[in-house]
C-alpha positions in Angstrom: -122.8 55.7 118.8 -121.3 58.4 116.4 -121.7 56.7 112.5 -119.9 57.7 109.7 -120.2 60.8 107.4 -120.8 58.8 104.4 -120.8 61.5 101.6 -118.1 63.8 103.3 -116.0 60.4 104.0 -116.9 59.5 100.0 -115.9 63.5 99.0 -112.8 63.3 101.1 -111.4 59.6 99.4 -112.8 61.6 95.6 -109.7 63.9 96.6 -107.6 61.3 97.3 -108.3 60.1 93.8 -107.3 63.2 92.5 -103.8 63.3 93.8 -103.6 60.0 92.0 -105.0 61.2 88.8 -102.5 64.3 88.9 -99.5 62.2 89.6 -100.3 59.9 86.7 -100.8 62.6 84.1 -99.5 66.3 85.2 -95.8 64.7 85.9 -96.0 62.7 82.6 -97.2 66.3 80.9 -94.1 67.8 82.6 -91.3 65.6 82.1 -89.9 66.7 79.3 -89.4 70.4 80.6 -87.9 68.9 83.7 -85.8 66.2 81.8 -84.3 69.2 79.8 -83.2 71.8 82.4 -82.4 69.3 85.1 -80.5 66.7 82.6 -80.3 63.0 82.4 -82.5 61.9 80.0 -80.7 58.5 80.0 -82.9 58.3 83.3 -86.0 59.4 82.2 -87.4 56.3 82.9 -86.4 55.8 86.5 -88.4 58.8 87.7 -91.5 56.6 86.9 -89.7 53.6 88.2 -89.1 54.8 91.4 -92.3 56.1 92.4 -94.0 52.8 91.1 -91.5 50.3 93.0 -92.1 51.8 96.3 -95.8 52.3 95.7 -95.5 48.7 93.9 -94.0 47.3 96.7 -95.7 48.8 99.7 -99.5 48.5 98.6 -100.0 44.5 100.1 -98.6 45.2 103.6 -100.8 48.5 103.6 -103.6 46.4 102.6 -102.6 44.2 105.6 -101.7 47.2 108.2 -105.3 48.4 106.8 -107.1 44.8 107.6 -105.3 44.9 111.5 -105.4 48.8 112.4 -107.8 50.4 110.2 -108.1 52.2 107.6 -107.6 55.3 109.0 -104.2 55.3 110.7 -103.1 53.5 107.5 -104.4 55.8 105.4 -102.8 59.1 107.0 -99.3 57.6 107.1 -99.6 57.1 103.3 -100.8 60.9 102.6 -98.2 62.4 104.8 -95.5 60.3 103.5 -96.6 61.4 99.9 -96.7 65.3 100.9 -93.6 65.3 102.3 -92.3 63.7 98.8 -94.2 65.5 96.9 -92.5 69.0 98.8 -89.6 67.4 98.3 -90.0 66.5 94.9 -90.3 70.3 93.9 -87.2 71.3 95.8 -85.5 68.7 93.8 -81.9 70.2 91.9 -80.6 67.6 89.8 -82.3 64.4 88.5 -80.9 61.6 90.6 -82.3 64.1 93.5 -85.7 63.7 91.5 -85.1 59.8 91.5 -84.6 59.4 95.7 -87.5 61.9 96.1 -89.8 59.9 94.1 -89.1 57.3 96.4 -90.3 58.6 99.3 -93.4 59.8 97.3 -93.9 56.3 96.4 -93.7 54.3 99.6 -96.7 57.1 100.6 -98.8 56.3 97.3 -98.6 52.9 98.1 -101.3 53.4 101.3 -103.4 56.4 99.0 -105.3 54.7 96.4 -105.9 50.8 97.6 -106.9 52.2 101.1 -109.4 54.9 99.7 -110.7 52.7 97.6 -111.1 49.8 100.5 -112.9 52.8 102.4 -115.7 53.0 100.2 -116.2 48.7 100.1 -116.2 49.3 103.6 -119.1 51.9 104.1 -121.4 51.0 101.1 -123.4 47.6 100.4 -122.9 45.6 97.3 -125.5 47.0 95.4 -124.6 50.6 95.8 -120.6 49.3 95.3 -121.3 49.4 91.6 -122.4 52.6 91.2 -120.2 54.3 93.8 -117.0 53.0 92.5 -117.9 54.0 89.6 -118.5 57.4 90.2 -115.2 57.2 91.9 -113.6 56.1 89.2 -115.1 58.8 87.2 -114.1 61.6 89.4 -110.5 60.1 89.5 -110.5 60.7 85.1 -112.6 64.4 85.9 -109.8 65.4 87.9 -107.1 63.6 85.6 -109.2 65.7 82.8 -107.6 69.0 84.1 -104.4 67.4 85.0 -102.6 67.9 81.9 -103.8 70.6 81.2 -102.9 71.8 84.5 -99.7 70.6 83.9 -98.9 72.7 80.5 -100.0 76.0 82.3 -97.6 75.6 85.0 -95.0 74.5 83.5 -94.9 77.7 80.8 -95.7 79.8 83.9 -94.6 79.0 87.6 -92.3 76.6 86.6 -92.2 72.5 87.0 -92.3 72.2 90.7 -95.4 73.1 91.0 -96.8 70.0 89.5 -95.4 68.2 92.7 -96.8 71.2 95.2 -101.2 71.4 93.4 -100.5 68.0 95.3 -100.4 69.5 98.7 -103.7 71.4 99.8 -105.8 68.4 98.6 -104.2 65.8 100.5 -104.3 67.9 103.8 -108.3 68.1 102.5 -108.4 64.6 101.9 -106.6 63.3 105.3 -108.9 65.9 107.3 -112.0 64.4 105.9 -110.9 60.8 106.4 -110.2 61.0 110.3 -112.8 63.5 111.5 -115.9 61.7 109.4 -115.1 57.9 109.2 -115.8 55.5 112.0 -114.6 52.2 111.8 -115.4 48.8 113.8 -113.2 48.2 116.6 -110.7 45.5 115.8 -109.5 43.5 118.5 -107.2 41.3 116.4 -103.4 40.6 117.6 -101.0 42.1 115.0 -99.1 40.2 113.0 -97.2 41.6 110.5 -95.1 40.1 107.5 -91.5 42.0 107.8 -90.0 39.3 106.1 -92.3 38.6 103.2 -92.6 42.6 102.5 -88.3 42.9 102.9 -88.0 39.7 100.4 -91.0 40.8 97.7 -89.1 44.5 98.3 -85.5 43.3 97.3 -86.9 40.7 94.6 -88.7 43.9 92.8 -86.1 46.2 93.2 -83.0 43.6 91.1 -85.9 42.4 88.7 -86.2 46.5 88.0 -82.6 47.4 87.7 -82.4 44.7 85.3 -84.9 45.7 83.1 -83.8 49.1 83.0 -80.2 48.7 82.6 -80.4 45.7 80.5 -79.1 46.4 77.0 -78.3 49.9 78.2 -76.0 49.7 81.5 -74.7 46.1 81.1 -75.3 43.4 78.0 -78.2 41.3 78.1 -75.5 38.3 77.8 -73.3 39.6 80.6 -72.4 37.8 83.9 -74.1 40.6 85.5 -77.6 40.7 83.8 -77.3 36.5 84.8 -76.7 37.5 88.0 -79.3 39.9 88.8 -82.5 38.2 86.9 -81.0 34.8 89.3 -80.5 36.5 92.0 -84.7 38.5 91.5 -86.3 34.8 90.8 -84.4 33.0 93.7 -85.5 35.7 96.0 -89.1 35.9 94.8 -89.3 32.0 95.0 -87.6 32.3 98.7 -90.8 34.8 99.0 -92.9 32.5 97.8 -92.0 29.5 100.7 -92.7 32.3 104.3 -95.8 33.6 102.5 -96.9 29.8 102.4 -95.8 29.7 106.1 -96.5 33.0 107.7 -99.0 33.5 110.3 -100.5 36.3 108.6 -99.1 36.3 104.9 -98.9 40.0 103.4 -100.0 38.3 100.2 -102.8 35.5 101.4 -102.4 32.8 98.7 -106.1 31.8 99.5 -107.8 34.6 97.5 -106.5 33.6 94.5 -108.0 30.7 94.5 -111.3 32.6 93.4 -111.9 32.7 89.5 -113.0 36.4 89.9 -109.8 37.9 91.7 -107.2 35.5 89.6 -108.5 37.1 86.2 -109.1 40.4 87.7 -105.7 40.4 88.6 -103.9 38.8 86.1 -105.3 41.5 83.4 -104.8 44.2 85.8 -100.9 43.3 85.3 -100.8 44.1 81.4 -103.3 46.8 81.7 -100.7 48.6 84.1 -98.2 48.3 81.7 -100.6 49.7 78.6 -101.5 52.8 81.1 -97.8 53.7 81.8 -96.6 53.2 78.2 -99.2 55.6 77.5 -98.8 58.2 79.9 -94.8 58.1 80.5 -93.8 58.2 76.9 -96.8 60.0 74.5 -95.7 63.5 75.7 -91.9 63.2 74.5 -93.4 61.9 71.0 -96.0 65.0 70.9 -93.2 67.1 71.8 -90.1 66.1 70.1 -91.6 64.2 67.1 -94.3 66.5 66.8 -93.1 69.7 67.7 -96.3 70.2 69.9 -96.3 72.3 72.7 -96.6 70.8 76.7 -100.2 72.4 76.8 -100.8 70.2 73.7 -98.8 67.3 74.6 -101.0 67.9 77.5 -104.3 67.1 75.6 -103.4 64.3 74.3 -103.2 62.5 77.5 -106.4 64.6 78.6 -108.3 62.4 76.0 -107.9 59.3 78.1 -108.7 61.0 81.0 -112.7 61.8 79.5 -112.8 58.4 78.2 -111.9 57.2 81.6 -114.5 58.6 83.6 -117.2 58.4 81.1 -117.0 54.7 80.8 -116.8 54.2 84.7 -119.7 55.6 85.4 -121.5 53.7 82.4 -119.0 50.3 84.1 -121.3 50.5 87.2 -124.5 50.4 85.2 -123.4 47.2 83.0 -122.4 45.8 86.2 -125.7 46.0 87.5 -127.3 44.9 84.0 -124.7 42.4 81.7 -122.3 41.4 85.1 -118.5 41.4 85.2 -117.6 39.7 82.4 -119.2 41.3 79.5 -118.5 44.9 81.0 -114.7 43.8 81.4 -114.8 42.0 77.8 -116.0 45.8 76.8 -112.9 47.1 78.5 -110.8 44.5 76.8 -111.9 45.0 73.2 -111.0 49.4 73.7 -108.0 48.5 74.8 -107.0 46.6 71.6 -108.0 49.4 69.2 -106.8 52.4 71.5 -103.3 50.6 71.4 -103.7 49.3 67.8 -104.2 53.3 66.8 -101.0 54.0 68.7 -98.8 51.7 66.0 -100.4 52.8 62.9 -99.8 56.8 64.5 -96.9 58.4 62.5 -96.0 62.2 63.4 -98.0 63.8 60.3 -101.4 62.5 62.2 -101.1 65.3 64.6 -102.0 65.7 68.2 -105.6 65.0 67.3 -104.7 61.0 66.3 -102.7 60.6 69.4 -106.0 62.2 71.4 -108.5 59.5 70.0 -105.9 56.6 70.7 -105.9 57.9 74.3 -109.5 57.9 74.5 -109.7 54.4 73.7 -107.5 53.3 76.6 -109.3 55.7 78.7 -112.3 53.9 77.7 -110.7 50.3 78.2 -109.3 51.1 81.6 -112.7 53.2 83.3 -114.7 49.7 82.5 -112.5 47.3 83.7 -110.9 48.8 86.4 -114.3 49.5 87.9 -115.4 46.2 87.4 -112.5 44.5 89.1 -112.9 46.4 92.5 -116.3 45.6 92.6 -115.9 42.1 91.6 -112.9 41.6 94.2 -114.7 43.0 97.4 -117.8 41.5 96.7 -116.1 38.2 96.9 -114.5 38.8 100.6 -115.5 39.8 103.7 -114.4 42.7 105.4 -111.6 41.4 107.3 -109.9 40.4 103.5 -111.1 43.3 102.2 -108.4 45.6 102.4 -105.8 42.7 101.2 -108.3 41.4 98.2 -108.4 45.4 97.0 -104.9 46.1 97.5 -103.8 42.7 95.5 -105.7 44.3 92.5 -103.9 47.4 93.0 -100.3 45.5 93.5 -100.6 43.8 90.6 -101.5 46.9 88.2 -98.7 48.5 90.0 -96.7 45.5 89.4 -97.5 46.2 85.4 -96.6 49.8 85.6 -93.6 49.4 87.1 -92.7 46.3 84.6 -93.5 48.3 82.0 -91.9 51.6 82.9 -88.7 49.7 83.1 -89.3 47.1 80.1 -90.7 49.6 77.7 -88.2 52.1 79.0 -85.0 50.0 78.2 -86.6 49.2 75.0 -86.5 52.6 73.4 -83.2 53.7 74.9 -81.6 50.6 73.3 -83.9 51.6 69.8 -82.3 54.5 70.1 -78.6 53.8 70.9 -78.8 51.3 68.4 -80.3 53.8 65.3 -77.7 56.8 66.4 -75.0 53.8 65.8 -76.1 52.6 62.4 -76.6 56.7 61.1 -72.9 57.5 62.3 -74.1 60.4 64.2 -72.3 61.5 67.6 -75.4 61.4 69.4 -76.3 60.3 72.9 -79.4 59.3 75.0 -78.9 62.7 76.6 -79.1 64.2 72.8 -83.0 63.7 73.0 -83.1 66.7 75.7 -82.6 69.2 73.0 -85.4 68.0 71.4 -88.3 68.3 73.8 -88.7 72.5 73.5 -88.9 74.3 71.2 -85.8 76.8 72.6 -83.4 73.5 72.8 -84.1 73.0 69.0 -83.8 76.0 67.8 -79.9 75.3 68.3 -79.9 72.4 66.9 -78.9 71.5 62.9 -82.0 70.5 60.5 -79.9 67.1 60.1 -79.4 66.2 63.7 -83.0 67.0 64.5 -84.0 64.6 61.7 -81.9 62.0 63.3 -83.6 62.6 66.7 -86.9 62.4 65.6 -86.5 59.4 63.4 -84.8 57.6 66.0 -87.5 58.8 68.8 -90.2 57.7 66.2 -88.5 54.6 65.9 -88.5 54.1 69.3 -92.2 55.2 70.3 -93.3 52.7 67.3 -91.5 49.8 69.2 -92.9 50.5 72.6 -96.3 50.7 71.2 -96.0 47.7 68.9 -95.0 45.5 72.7 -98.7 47.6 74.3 -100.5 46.2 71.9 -99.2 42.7 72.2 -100.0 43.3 75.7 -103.6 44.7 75.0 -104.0 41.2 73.3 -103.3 39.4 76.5 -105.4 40.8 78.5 -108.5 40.5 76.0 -107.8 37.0 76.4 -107.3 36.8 79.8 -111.0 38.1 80.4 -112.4 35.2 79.0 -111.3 33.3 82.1 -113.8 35.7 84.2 -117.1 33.8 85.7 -120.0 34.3 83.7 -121.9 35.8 86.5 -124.5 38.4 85.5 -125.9 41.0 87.5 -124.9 41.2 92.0 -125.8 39.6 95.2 -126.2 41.3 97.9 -123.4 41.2 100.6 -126.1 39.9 102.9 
């Protein structure tokens, strides 16, 4: 019988990591050059909502589809859904275009990084699990390292689209690899597949976003609508709730939350995703409009966390196998804290190099706990849970990201609305365009760039001050971790 390619099957699901490392940082390096010739900065922050609902939304019934078909057929439906959004993406002409593109890119990202990472549970025991995810999670940061960098160069070259497009060639690689070298069990289960729970969860998301974004913005916090829509989000979610409970074959199984290591795991997972994409969405408009920093540079900055990241996965799956879960992810916890802590004392006369060492320390929080989760979670099921247990680790990190793109978005445009008001100035959300290049400000008075920046400042210091509260959280929630040390075997 044919067996699997292991390393080519492990090289293959290293360049699906990639394309998530890229999307993470290169788009975050590029949004303010595409925010300024395309428009709209008033929706800055749905271009990052968007691709995190879908991908938010979509990741438990991969899981699912992953746990009854494979993880193959799974897995290539996500990578060609994300290279067609991703093509589209680049093509994009206006940025509610941007918006519906990122869509689709997100409903393919949801299958990407839970299903690769289920992949390498599946073809490695417990022992070796430790170190292989975290040289996975290394090689995600390597790739993230050029990224940015990546990112800069384009963009003062070739042009923004192209951020999308590097996306392209690796995923073909990456899909290639997957379904000529991995060999999977036959499973002779009888589908059954949660439409209604993924349609409900999909709709209960999707009001819960549009009310964090718009809140304070598009409608008052007070107003009959905002009432309406938060209602409306719990109501459905509780609805959710009840078929999950009675479905056949729930797309969230209640029953694995039951264990201490996947709760915790989870629950932190939540707040870090809304530290990583506080970090990575908004640090690149403060570089470049606060601190008149180049993209390349702007760039950099978020290239710190991507070398703390990998260097502290690959030392995560070492702890693991030496101090267990909880002190490696107590590690995590305590970076996390001072790399967000750093980020509210930062003031735009620090410089890049300040924001570069505050990214380093997230970098640092995120490689050692992330790693430890996965590992943690899948040694704790068997294989036929597998794909859901990883993929409810990845929902609920996407669940932060999206939160926090929304929350931490509507909290700066409102800092912002609210400081252009009490200066007197004639200034709108879209006035923050003209200050993310260096071309824009050259038009612009010495007085109303003063009021921009002050007012961007203001409202960086704000969304950093609610990361660290977050960064708190979690360092709390790891003390609810079992005090396990070292692994068992999968047997």
């Amino acid at each position: 019988m044919k067996k699997t390619n292991r390393p080519l099957v492990l090289a293959s699901v290293m360049l699906a990591m990639f394309i998530g490392a890229v999307e993470a940082t290169i788009v975050s390096t590029a949004m303010p050059s595409i925010s300024a010739e395309l428009g709209g900065f008033s929706k800055y922050s749905w271009v990052f909502s968007a691709y995190l609902l879908m991908s938010t939304v979509t990741v438990l019934l991969y899981g699912k589809l992953s746990d009854i078909f494979g993880r193959k057929p799974i897995f290539a439906v996500g990578i060609i859904l994300f290279l067609i959004g991703s093509l589209l993406c680049g093509l994009a002409t206006s940025m509610d275009q941007l918006i519906l593109f990122r869509f689709v890119q997100g409903i393919g990202a949801g299958a990407v990084l839970p299903i690769a990472t289920t992949i390498v549970g599946d073809i490695y025991t417990n022992e070796e699990r430790a170190k292989i995810q975290g040289y996975l999670s290394s090689v995600w940061g390597i790739s993230a390292v050029t990224g940015p960098a990546i990112g800069g160069v384009l963009v003062a070259t070739v042009g923004w689209e192209y951020v999308f497009w590097v996306n392209i060639p690796l995923g073909i690689l990456a899909l290639l690899g997957v379904l000529f070298f991995l060999v999977e069990p036959v499973n002779h289960k009888k589908p059954a597949i949660d439409f209604a729970g993924a349609a409900l969860l999909t709709l209960a998301l999707s009001m819960f976003l549009y009310w964090l974004v718009e809140g304070g913005v598009g409608f008052s916090w007070a107003s009959i609508q905002s009432f309406l829509l938060f209602g409306g989000a719990a109501a459905i979610f509780t609805l959710f709730v009840f078929v999950e409970r009675k479905a056949e074959d729930p797309m969230m199984p209640f029953s694995i939350w039951r264990n201490k290591s996947i709760l915790f795991a989870n629950l932190v997972s939540l707040f870090t995703g809304i530290i990583l994409i506080g970090v990575t969405s908004y640090l690149p408009a403060y570089v470049t409009g606060v601190m008149e920093q180049s993209a390349t540079i702007a760039g950099f900055t978020l290239t710190a966390m991507s070398i703390g990241w990998p260097i502290a996965a690959f030392f995560s799956g070492k702890l693991l196998l030496k101090i267990g879960y909880f002190q490696t992810s107590l590690l995590g916890g305590v970076s996390l804290v001072i790399g967000t802590v750093l980020f509210v004392l930062m003031q735009a006369s620090f410089g890049p190099w300040w924001a570069a060492m505050s990214s380093f320390f997230i970098g640092v929080g995120m490689g050692l706990t992330s790693t430890a989760f996965i590992v943690s979670i899948q040694s704790a099921v068997s294989y036929e849970q597998r794909g859901s247990a990883t993929a409810s680790n990845i929902f609920m990190r996407n669940l932060g990201s999206t939160i926090g793109a929304a929350l931490l978005g509507s909290v700066l445009n409102v800092t912002l609305l609210n400081y252009f008001r009490s200066t007197g100035e004639d200034l709108t959300l879209n006035s923050v365009n003209e200050l993310l290049t260096e071309k824009s400000r050259a038009a612009l008075s010495p007085e109303t760039i003063s009021v921009l920046q002050e007012g961007l400042e203001l409202g960086s210091q704000n969304v950093y001050g609610l990361t660290a509260v977050f960064a708190l959280i979690s360092l709390l929630l790891i003390f609810g971790l079992p005090r396990k040390r070292g692994l068992k075997s999968d047997g």
